[in-house]
C-alpha angles and dihedrals in degrees: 000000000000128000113260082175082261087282117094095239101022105189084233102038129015097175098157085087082079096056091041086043093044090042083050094068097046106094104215129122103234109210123190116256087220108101105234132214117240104278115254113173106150108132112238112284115247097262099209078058103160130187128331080120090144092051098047076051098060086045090052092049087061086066120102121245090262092235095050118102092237110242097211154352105296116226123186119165114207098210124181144123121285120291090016094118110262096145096039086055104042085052100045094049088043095053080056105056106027092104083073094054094066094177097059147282117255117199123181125173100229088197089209096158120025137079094308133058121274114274116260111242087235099061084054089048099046086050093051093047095052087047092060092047117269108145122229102257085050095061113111114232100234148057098248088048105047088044089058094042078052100054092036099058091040091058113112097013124092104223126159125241116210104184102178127185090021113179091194149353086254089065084045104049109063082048096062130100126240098201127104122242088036121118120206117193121191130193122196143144090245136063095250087214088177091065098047094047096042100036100026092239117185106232119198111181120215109223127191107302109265113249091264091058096046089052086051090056097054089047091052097050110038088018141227110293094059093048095049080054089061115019101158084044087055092049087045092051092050090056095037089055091043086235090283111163092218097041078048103050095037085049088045091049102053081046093053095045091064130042097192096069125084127225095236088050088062085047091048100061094046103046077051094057112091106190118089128194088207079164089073099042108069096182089104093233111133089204100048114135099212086121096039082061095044093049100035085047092049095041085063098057112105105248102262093047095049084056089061092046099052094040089059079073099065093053110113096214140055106257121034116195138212092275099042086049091056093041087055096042096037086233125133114263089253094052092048088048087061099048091049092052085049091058096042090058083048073049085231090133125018119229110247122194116288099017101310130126140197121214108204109257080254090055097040085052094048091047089057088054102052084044089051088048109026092037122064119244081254089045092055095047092040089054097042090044086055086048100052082042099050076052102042089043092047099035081057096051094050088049096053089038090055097033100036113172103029133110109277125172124267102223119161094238087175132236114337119279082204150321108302106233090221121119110144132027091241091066094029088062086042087059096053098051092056100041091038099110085035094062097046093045085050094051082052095061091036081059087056095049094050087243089156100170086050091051094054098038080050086049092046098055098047100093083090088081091067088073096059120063119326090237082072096054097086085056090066091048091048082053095047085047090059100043088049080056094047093048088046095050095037087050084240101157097174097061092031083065092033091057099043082055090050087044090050087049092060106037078052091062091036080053100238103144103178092048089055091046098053094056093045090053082051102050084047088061100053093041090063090038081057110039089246117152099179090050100049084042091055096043082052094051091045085052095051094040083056092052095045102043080051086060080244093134106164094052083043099054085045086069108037080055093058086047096052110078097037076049089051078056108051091054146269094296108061089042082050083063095033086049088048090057099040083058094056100040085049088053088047078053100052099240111121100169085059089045098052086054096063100036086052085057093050097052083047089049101040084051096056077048093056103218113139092200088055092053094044078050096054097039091060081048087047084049098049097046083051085049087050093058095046087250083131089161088060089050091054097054094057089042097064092038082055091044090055101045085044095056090053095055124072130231097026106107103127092046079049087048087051105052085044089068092040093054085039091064101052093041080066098047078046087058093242105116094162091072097045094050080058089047092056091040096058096043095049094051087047093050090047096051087055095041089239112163081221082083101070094040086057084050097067099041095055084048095063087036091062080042094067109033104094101239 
């Protein structure tokens, strides 16, 4: 077991990369022990759905006879211009048909085309495998990996893959399926010919409604009575809109909202409004009306509604949320959730789950034009700085909420956009899951603004990234790689030396040794550049944690040494660390009354501290260096006092699991391998409920164990 400095990601330690880089090695597929629920994660289907009958029907004929053995993996690509009604389609067709799918429906937005960058393949595949029950410590750490735990666990089942928004056949294939009996639909503004050609996809291609289905559509939404009313305004609306679903539905919605209004008057304002945004139709029709709507839709905002709208644009993610819509308006949260709740009934942004919203990538398109023409070149950077800063000075808050205790950088942020709604870790690392791709999206733009205190805070909170999929932990070394560039840019020594110790950090759990050891020897350098001890003892310790994790103990025990007195001056706490690790590297060498010595020092030390987690911590270390020296009574003893301060804390079961194979060793040399055999037992269900690959290692103890034992 080796000493995180009882916190994940201890500013002097950070030992826990071992276990995640030793997991890492061991080739077993870790499934959770909760029994899940077939996944179903199609989003609802539009209910005022009209047409497209002929194309639901070529997608039905793509369905095996119910009672057929399939003879292999399905593939159909939706393909169509913006705003045509891929996704309403796909959905709709897929809530139908799902009951013939019995082992689940996956549904991913690709975002291929939109304000963010099209998702990586690996970030799909990590969430589907996580919805069909692979647990977070079995994930493999790469594409190829993942794609054949994907296809291997999909053999023999029939589930439906929904891939909505894709930019190209490269993001699709290592997201479908290779079972038979599985159907993969794909939706994209291309053609996607590579996947029609390789995998011999069907592709059907939505065009513009025909004039019967638009119609339809109007009927549907404002009803009958009021378009027998009108009948030539209503055939005036479907061609002034071009028969584009979205122009339809967002013309349709501002109709129905209001029964005052008459259909001829709508078509009236936008036949009258001259100025067309042909860019963001890609019909091809010169006399499309995708921007008339827009506009017409957006000159009837009230002001201060348009100005939300418009702002929206300048968002450099997908989903703003209630927050990031307030820090760009200047508005109070209440007030933008308001607004946001005003445009969603004009269905010119689409409520997401916990007070976020999606503009369609159209939308998105048309909001950054009315900012670039209604907002000054300063307004605009005003806005968008508010914005980088609302991120930087909550991103800050939920890391020192999930890491407290830690080191965190000290940056001047500037007065408060507003009141961080972060109170608990448990919603603070809510926060930073569902605004990940958004931060990072947001240090991007504050590069390109030159925000060099909000590149480097952005940097500085992005470890939390190392506790999501490993697939995600490159992002946090790509952030750490802009903020060094920042500090760098901006003379700031200090974080300069903070975020090589963070980098190092990282390289250290990806495994890349040389690389860790380059930007310690760095931050080495400019602590002593700078006069700065924490920092020179930290660079030291990281050293040292390489070298152990390596099994390269002497070298090992070298660093943690120079590390030790300006540790004794820093305080109890960091030789507490130092001592911790001193204690582990002596029992690598072999030298456990060595290693007793200074695992005596640390329990003295954790208890002056005063951290009950730290002195459960150093009593296992106590235990181990008594095993060592087949004083297994002795080891006994500090097990079990580990065992009970463990129990009363929470959220410590896998240090718990550990010490229970530790205490189960020495019960056998003891001659009682019933209590061993409790002791693994216990361990192994511990280590499966986390989805930790210990368990299987414990397994198989406990299975030689009961081997050996005479009945």
């Amino acid at each position: 077991m080796e000493d995180d400095g009882v916190d994940v990601f201890n500013e002097f330690s950070g030992d826990v990369a071992g276990s995640v880089v030793q997991a890492g090695t061991i080739q077993q597929v870790v499934l959770s022990s909760r029994p899940l629920p077939v996944p179903r994660q199609l989003p609802p289907a539009v209910h005022d759905f009209a047409g497209r009958d002929g194309h639901l029907g070529k997608l039905d004929v793509l369905l095996p006879a119910e009672r057929d053995v399939p003879a292999g993996v399905t593939i159909a690509v939706v393909d169509g211009t913006a705003g045509v009604g891929k996704t309403a389609l796909v959905v709709r067709w897929a809530h139908r048909v799902q009951d013939r799918f019995p082992d689940g429906t996956l549904f991913a937005d690709l975002r291929g085309h939109g304000p963010s960058r099209p998702v990586d393949p690996a970030l799909v595949l990590a969430a589907f495998l996580h919805a069909l029950g692979v647990a977070d410590r079995g994930m493999p750490a790469d594409l190829d990996g993942q794609a054949s735990l994907y296809r291997s666990l999909l053999s023999g089942r029939r589930v439906l893959v929904v891939l909505d928004n894709a930019a190209a056949s490269s993001q699709v294939r290592p997201l479908l399926p290779a079972a038979p009996g599985c159907f993969t639909v794909v939706t994209s503004r291309t053609a996607l010919t590579g996947l029609v050609v390789a995998q011999a996809a069907h592709r059907i291609t939505l065009d513009l409604f025909s004039s019967d289905e638009a119609e339809t559509l109007v009927r549907r939404v404002i009803g009958d009575r009021r378009a027998d009313a009108e009948p030539d305004a209503v055939a005036a609306l479907v061609e002034g809109c071009a028969r584009l679903p979205l122009a339809l539905r967002i013309a349709t919605t501002r109709i129905a909202a209001r029964p005052h209004v008459r259909v001829a008057d709508v078509v009236a304002d936008i036949t009258e409004e001259q100025d067309r945004l042909d860019a963001l139709s890609d019909t091809g029709d010169d006399h499309s009306a995708v921007r008339t709507v827009f506009d017409w839709s957006y000159m009837r905002l009230p002001d201060e509604l348009a100005r939300t709208f418009r702002r929206l644009g300048l968002h450099p993610g997908a989903e703003p949320d209630v927050h990031a819509t307030a820090a760009l308006t200047g508005h109070t949260p209440r007030t933008a959730r308001r607004h946001l709740e005003a445009l969603a009934d004009l269905n010119l942004v689409e409520p997401l789950a916990r007070g976020r919203y999606r503009l369609h990538d159209l939308l998105r398109a048309y909001a950054a034009h009315r900012a670039a023409s209604d907002e000054t070149a300063e307004e605009r950077r005003r806005c968008t700085a508010a914005l980088i800063t609302w991120y930087a000075q909550a991103a800050t808050v939920a890391d020192r909420l999930v890491f407290a205790g830690t080191a965190v950088l000290e940056l001047d942020l500037g007065p408060p956009v507003l009141p961080v709604p972060l109170k608990d870790r448990a919603r603070a690392s809510e926060w930073l899951a569902d605004e990940h791709a958004t931060l990072l999206a947001a240090q991007r733009q504050a590069a390109e603004l030159e925000m060099h205190r909000h590149v480097i805070a952005l940097a500085g909170a992005a470890r939390f990234l190392m506790l999501r999929q490993r697939v995600l932990w490159t992002a946090r070394l790509a952030a750490e790689t802009l903020g060094l560039a920042a500090a760098v840019a901006s003379a700031d020594r200090a974080s300069e030396a903070f975020l090589l110790m963070r980098r190092g950090d990282s390289y250290q759990q990806l495994g890349r040794w040389q690389d860790s050891d380059a930007d310690l020897r760095r931050e080495l350098a400019v602590a002593r550049e700078i006069g700065d001890p924490v920092r020179h003892r930290e660079a030291l310790t990281g050293l040292g944690r390489n070298r152990k994790l390596q099994h390269r103990y002497a070298e090992a025990w070298d660093c943690y040494q120079q590390a030790l007195a300006p540790a004794r001056e820093a305080g109890v706490f960091a030789e507490a660390i130092v001592q911790c690790n001193l204690s582990q590297i002596s029992v690598g060498l072999g030298k456990f009354g060595q290693a007793l010595r200074h695992a005596e020092r640390e329990l003295e030390l954790r208890r002056l501290v005063g951290s009950a987690h730290g002195e459960a911590y150093a009593l296992h270390d106590v235990a181990v260096a008594w095993q060592g020296l087949r004083d297994h009574g002795r080891a006994v003893e500090f097990c079990r006092e580990a065992v009970a301060r463990y129990r009363e804390l929470p959220a410590t079961e896998r240090d718990l699991a550990v010490v229970l194979t530790t205490l189960a060793k020495s019960l056998e040399q003891q001659g009682d391998p019933v209590g061993a055999g409790g002791s693994l037992s216990e361990a192994v269900a511990i280590f499966t409920a986390l989805g930790d690959p210990q368990a299987e290692v414990v397994r198989r103890r406990l299975g030689d164990l009961r081997s050996r034992r005479p009945p």
